[in-house]
C-alpha positions as CSV (number, residue, x, y, z in Angstrom):
1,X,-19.9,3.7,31.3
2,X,-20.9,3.4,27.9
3,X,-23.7,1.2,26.9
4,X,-23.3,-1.1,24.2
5,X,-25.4,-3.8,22.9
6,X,-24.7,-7.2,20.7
7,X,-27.4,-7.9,17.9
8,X,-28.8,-12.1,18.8
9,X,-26.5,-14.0,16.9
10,X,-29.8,-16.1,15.5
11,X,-30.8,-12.4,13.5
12,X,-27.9,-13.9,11.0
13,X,-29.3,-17.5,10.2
14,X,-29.6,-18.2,7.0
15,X,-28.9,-15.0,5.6
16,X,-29.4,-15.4,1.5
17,X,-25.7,-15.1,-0.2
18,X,-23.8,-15.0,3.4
19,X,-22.6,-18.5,3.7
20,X,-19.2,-16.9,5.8
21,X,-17.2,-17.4,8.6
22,X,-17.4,-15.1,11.4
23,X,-14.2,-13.3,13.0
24,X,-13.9,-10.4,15.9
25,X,-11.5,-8.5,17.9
26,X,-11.7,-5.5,20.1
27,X,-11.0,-2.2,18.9
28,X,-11.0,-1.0,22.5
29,X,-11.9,-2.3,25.5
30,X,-14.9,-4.4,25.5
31,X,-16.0,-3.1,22.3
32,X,-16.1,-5.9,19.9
33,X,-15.6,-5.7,15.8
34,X,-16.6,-8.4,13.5
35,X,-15.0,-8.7,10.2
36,X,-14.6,-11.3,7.2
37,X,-11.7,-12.6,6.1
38,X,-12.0,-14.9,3.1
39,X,-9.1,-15.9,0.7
40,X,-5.3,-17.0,1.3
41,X,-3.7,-15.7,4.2
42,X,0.2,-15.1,2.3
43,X,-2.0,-12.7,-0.6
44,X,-2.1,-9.3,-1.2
45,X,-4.6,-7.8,1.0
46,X,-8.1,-6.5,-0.3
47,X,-9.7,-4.4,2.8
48,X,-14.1,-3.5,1.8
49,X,-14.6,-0.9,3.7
50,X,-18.7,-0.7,3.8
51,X,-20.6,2.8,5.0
52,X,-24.1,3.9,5.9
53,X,-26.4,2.2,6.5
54,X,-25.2,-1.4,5.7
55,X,-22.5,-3.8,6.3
56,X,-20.3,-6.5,5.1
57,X,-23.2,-8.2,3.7
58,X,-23.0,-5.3,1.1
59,X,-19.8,-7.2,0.0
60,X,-21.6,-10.9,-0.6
61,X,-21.3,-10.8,-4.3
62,X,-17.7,-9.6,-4.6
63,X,-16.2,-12.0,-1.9
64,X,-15.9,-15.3,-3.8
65,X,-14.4,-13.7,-7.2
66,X,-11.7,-11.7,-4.8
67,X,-10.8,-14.3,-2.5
68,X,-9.5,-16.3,-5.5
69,X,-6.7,-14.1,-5.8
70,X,-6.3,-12.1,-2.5
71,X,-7.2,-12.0,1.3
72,X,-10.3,-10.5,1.2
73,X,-11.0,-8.2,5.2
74,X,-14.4,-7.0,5.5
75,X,-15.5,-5.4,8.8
76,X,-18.6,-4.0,9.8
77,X,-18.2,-1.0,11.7
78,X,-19.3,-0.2,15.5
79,X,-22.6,0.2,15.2
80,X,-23.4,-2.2,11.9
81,X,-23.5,-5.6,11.1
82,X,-22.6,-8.4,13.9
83,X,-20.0,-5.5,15.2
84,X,-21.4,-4.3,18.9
85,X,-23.2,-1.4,19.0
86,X,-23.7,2.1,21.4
87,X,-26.9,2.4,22.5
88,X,-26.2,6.6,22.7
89,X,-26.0,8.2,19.5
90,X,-23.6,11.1,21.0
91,X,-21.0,7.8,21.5
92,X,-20.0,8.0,17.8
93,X,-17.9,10.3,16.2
94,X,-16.0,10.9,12.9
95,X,-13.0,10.7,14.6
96,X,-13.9,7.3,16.4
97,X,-14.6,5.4,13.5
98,X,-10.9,6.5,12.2
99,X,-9.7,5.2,15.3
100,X,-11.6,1.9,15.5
101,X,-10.5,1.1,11.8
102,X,-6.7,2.1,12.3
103,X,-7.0,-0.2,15.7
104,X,-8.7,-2.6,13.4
105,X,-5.7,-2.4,10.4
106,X,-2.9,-2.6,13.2
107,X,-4.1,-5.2,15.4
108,X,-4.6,-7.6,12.5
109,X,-0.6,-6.0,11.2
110,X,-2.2,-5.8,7.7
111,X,0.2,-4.5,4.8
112,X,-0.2,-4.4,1.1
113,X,-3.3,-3.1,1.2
114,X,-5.5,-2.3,-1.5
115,X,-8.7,-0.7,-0.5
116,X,-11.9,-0.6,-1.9
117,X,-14.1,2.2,-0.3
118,X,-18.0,3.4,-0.5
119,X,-19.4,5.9,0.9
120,X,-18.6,6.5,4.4
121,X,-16.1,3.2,3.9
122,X,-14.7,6.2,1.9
123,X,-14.8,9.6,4.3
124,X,-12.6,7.3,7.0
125,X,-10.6,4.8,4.7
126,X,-9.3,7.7,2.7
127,X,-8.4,9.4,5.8
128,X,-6.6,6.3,6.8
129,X,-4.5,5.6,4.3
130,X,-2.9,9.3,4.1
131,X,-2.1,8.3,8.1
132,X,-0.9,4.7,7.4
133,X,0.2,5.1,3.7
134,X,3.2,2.7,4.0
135,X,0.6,0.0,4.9
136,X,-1.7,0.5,1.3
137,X,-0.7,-0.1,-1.9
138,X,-3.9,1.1,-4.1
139,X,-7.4,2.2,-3.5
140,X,-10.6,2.2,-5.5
141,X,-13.0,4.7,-4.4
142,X,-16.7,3.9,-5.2
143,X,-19.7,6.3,-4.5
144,X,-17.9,8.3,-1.8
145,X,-15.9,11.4,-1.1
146,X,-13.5,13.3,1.1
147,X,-16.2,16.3,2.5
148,X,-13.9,19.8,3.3
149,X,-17.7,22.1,3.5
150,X,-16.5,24.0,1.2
151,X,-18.4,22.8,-2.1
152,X,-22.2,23.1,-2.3
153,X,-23.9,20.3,-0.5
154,X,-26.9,18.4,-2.5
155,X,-30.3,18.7,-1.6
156,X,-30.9,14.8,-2.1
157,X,-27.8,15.0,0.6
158,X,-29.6,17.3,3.4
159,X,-33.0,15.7,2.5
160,X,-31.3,12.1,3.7
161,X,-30.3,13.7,6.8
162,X,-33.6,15.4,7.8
163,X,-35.0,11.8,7.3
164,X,-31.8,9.6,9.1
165,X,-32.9,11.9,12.3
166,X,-37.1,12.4,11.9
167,X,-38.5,9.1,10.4
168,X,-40.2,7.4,12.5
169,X,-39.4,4.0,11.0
170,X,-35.5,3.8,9.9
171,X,-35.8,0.6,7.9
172,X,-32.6,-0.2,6.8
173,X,-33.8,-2.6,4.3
174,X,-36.2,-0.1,2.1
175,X,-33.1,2.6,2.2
176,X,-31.0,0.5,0.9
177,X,-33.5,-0.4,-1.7
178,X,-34.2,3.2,-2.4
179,X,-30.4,3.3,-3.1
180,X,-30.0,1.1,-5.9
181,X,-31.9,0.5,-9.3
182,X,-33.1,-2.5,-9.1
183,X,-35.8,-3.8,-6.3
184,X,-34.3,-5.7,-3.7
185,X,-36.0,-9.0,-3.3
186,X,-37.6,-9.4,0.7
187,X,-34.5,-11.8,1.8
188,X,-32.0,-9.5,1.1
189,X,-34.1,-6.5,2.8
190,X,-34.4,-8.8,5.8
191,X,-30.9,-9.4,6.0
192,X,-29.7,-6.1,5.8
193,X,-32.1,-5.6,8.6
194,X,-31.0,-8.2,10.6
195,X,-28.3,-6.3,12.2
196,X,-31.4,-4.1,14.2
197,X,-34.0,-5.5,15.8
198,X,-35.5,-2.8,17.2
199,X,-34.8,1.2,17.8
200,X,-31.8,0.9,20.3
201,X,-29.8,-0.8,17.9
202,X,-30.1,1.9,15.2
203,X,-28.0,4.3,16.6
204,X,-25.2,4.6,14.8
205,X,-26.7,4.0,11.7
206,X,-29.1,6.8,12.7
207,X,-26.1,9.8,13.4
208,X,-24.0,9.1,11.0
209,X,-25.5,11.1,8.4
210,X,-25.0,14.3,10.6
211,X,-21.5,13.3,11.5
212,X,-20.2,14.2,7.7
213,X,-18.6,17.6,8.1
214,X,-20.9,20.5,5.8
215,X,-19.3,23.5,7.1
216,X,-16.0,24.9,6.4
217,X,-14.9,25.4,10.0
218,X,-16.0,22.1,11.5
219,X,-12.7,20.3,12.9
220,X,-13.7,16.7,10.7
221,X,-13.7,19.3,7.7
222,X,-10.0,20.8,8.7
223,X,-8.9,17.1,9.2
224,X,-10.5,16.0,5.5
225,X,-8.7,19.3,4.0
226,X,-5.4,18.1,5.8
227,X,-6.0,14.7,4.3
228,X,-6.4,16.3,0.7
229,X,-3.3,17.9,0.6
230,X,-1.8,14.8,1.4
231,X,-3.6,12.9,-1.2
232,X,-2.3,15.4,-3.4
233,X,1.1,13.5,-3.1
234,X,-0.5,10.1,-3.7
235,X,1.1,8.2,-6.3
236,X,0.3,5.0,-6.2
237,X,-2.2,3.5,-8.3
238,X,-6.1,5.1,-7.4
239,X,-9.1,3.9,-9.4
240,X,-12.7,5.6,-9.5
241,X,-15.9,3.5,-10.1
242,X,-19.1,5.5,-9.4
243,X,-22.7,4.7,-10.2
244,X,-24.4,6.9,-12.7
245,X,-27.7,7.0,-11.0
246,X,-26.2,8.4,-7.7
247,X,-27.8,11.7,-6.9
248,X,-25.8,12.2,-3.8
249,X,-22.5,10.9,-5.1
250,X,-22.8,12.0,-8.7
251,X,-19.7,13.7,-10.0
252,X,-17.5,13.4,-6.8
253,X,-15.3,11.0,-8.7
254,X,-13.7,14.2,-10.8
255,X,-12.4,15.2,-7.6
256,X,-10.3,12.5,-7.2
257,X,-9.3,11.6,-10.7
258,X,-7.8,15.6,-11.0
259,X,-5.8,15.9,-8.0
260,X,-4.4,12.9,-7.6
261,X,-1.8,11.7,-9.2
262,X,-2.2,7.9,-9.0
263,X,-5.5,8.8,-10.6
264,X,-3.8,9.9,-13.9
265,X,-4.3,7.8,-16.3
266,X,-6.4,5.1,-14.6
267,X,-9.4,3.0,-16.1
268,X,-12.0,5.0,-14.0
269,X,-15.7,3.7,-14.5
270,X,-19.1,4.9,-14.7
271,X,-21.1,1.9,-14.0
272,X,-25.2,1.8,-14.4
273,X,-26.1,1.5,-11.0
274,X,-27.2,3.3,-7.9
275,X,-25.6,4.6,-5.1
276,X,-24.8,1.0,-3.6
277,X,-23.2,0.2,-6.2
278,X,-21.7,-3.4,-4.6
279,X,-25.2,-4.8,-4.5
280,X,-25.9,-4.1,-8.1
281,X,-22.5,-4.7,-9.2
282,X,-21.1,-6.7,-7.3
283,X,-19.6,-9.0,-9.2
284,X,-18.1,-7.0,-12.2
285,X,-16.6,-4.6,-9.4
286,X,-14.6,-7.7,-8.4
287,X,-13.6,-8.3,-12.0
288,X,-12.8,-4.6,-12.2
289,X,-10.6,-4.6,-8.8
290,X,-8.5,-7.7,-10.2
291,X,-7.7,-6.1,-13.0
292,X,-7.0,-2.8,-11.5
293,X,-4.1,-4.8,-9.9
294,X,-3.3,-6.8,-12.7
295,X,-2.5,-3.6,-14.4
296,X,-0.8,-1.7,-11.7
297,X,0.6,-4.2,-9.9
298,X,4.5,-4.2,-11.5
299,X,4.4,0.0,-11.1
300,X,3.8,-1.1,-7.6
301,X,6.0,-3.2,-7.3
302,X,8.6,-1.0,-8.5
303,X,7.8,1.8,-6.2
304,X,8.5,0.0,-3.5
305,X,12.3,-0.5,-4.2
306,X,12.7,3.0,-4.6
């Protein structure tokens, strides 16, 4: 049987910014998600789809502004946040964090979607919605991309994974103040090291840089080339924002704003900010997200009765 462990609920008190309720359901059989869910039930959906290594604390600034308008669903993923957690790092795949997400979207019957995505919020949500399409409505992809191996992979990239498996100390904290411009203050590296106590609980966060697909003929990188032909055919409305101090990311947004069509002629942004790009700018990207809908909203609309 798997192993699985549950972060102490007291790890969470008084978390600076993260004055939310707490929900959960199981994505499979004793394994437990937590998620957010903020806003008016009867509103368009908003789904934040976090990646490595934080969680829905990540989200804090852009919560209130979009819960004004929409039902804001933030999860953390298996193996972040107050979500449980495998203790073996060979118990997380690609695939399985499809699968727990899609469980996730289905079990909660949410429709309407529009889904903002970062990083690897991005390598699953945008496989997601080219599986469930009639269940999103528009997507802003932020920081991220859809890996296929077969365009050159950045040294900042493979330098993150040497680290993510050899460090000896995986704060979570100090990488995600590495990741953004601006130093984080001590209570908000504490809380995004709340969620790990000690070593066991680092798991996931710890594979899943080696779990993005870098060659060609790995099966994740057939499945993401699969999932690009798809998007190929998306028309519905699909808004960039990237941070311009992103060495990883830097540049993936062309990708997206050539090949597919609900990219065309979109407000896509280049913001100043790092690659977590919700902590720096948080709450413009909630301004940005309500006016992506504002603007799209009656071409959705009108696709719909098509």
């Amino acid at each position: 049987m798997k192993k699985t462990i549950r972060t102490p609920e007291n790890r969470f008190e008084n978390l600076q910014g993260y004055n939310f309720s707490s929900n959960y359901l199981d994505v499979e059989k004793g394994l437990r998600m937590h998620y957010l869910d903020e806003g008016t039930t009867n509103s368009p959906v908003v789904l934040l789809l976090h990646g490595e290594p934080s969680w829905s604390y990540l989200y804090r600034k852009m919560i209130p502004g979009l819960s004004k308008d929409f039902r804001v669903i933030a999860p953390d993923l298996i193996g972040f946040g107050k979500s449980d957690k495998f203790v073996n790092r060979q118990d997380y795949t690609y695939q399985k964090h499809i699968d727990w997400i899609t469980t996730f979207i289905k079990k909660l019957d949410l429709k309407n979607i529009i889904l903002f995505c970062q990083d690897w919020g991005g390598l699953t949500g945008l496989r997601i919605i080219t599986e469930m399409d009639d269940r999103f409505s528009m997507v802003i992809a932020s920081n991220t991309t859809l890996p296929t191996g077969k365009t050159p992979i950045p040294e900042s990239f493979l330098n993150w994974r040497a680290y993510s498996q050899h460090s000896a100390s995986f704060n979570i904290g100090k990488i995600l103040d590495m990741g953004t411009l601006q130093p984080l203050s001590e209570a908000v590296i504490t809380a995004y090291n709340a969620p790990f106590p000690s070593e066991d609980y680092k798991a996931g966060a710890r594979i899943f840089p080696t779990l993005v697909p870098i060659d060609p003929d790995d099966s994740e990188s057939i499945k993401n080339h699969q999932a690009w032909e798809k998007l190929k055919q998306w028309h519905k409305p699909f808004l960039t924002i990237f941070g311009d101090e992103d060495d990883i990311m830097r540049g993936a947004e062309k990708a997206f704003q050539k090949m597919i069509p609900g990219a065309h002629g979109q407000n896509h942004m280049i913001l100043n900010a790092g690659h977590f790009i919700q902590e720096e700018k948080g709450e413009e990207l909630a301004d940005l997200v309500i006016a992506f809908y504002n603007n799209n909203s009656a071409s959705t609309e009108s696709m719909k009765s098509i």
